[in-house]
C-alpha positions as CSV (number, residue, x, y, z in Angstrom):
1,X,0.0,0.0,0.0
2,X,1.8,3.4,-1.1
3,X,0.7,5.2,2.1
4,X,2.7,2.8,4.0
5,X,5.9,3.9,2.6
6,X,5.9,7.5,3.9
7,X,4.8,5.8,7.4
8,X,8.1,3.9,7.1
9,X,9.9,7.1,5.8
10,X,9.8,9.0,8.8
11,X,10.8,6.4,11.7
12,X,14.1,7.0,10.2
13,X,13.5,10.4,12.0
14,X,13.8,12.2,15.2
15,X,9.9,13.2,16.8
16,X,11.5,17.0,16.3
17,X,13.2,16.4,13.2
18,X,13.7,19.5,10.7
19,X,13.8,18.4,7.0
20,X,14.5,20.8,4.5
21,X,14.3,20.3,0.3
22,X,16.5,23.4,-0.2
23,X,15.6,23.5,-4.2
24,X,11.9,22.8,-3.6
25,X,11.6,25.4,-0.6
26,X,10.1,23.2,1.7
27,X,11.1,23.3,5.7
28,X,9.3,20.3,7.8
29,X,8.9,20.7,11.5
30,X,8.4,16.8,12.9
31,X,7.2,13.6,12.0
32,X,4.3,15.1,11.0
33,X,4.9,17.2,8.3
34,X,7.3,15.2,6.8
35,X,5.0,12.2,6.8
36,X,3.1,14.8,4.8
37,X,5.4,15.9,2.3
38,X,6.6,12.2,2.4
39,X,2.7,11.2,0.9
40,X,2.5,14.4,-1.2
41,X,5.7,13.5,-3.3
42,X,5.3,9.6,-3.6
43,X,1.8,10.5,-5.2
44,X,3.3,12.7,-7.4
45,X,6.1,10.5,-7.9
46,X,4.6,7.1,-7.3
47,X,7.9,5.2,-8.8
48,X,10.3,7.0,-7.0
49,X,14.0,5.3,-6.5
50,X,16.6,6.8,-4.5
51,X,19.8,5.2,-5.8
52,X,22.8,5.8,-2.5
53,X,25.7,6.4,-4.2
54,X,28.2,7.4,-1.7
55,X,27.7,8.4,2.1
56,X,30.1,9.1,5.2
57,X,28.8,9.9,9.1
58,X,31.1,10.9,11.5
59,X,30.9,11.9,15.2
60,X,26.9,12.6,14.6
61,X,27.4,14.9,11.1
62,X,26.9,13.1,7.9
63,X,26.5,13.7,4.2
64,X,24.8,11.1,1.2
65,X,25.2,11.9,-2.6
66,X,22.4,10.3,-4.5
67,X,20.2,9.8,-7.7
68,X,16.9,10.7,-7.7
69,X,14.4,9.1,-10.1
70,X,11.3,8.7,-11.4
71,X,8.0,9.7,-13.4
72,X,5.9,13.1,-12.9
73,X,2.4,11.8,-12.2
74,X,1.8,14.9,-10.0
75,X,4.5,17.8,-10.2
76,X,3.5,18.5,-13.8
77,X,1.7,16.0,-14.8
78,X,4.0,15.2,-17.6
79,X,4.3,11.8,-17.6
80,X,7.9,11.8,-18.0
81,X,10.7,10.5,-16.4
82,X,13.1,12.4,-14.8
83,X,16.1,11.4,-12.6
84,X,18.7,14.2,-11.0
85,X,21.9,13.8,-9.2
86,X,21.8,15.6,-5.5
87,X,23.4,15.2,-2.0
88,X,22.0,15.6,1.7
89,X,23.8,17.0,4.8
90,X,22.8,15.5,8.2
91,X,22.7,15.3,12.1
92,X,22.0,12.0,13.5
93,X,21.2,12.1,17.2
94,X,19.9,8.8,19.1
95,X,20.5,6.2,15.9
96,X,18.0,8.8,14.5
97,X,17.9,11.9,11.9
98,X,17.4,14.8,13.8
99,X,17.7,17.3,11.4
100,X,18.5,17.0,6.7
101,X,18.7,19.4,4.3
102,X,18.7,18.2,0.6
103,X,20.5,19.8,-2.6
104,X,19.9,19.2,-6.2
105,X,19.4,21.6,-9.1
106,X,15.3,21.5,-9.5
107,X,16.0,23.1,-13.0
108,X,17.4,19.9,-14.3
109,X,14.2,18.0,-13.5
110,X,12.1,20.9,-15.0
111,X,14.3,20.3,-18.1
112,X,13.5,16.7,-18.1
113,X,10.3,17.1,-17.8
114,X,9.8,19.7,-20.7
115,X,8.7,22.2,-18.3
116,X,12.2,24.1,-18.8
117,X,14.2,24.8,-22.1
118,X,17.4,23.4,-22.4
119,X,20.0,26.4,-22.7
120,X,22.1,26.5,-25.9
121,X,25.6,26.5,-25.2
122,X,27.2,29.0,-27.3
């Protein structure tokens, strides 16, 4: 059942986590509102993978680079896939994420998606 997954998502997570999608804008404040923006994006993005591709904690401060991908059922309603390259810097505290912010350039999936034009280089 896809609401399951963003149930999962979050007890990875501190009760007073802050979660922050730098490129989309987006600060969550607890479980709760990132179980929400958890839901809102697998609807939108109901294939999502998140591929790890390298990550280092140490002494409680971390950092994962990743690939992001997947098919716009909901951002634009394309249709298309996308996938984008993007990192996340991190405090654990307890075995638990208390606090993420994620990076990625948000153009490059409006790009995919047709939403952006590609630039000409020139």
């Amino acid at each position: 059942m896809e609401l399951a997954r963003p149930h999962k998502v979050v007890t990875f997570y501190t009760e007073d986590v802050v979660y922050e999608d730098v490129a989309y804008g987006v600060v969550n404040h607890g479980r709760a509102e990132l179980r929400k923006f958890a839901a809102g994006f697998f609807e939108a993005v109901p294939d999502l993978k998140l591929e790890v591709i390298n990550t280092s904690v140490h002494k409680g401060h971390g950092s994962v680079e990743w690939v992001l991908s997947g098919t716009d059922r909901g951002l634009y309603k394309t249709g298309k896939k996308f996938s984008v390259r993007g990192a996340s810097v991190f405090e654990m505290r307890g075995g638990k994420c208390s606090a993420n912010k994620d990076f990625y350039d948000f153009a490059t999936i409006m790009r995919q998606l047709g939403m952006l034009q590609q630039e000409k280089a020139g």
